[in-house]
N, C-alpha and C positions, 0 to 999 in steps of 0.2 A: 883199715876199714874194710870191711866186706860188704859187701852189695848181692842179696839172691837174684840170681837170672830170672827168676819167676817172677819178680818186682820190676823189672826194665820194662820201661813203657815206651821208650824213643830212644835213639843214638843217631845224633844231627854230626855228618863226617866233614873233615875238612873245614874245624873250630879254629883259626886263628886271631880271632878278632869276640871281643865282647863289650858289647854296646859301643864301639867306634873307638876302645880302648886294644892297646896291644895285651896280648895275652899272653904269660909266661908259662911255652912249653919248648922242650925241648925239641920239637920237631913240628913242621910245617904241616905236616895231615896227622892231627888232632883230633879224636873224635869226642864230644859230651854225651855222656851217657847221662838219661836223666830216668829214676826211679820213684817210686812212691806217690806220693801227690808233689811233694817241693824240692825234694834229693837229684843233685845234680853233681855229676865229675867228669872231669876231662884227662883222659888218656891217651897215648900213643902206642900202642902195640907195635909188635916188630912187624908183622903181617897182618896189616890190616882185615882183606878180603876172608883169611883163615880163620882171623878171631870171629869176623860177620858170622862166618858160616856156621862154626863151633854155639856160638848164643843161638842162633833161628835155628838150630836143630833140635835143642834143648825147649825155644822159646818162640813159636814160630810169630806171636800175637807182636812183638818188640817192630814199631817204626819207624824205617829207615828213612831220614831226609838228608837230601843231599844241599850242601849249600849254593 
């Protein structure tokens, strides 16, 4: 799957839980990147902060919510 960075509208960090269900990822800082109007995935990057930085350089409009 490919996702355009120009379509990222939000990435909510620190996903381990979805709706009060445990969530299968492989690592505790999780982020959901959510595109489009209803497109939604969850990643874990090796470096979190570097992949941030890498999208809002590209993408500066993409909203960061922390949980």
């Amino acid at each position: 799957m490919r996702i355009r960075i120009d379509e990222m509208r939000l990435i909510r960090l620190n996903q381990c839980t979805l709706s009060g269900l445990a969530r299968y990822t492989l690592s505790w800082r999780s982020m959901e990147i959510r595109y489009k109007k209803y497109g939604s995935v969850n990643i874990s990057p090796l470096d979190q902060a570097r992949f941030l930085e890498s999208l809002l350089r590209i993408n500066p409009t993409i909203a960061i919510m922390e949980k």
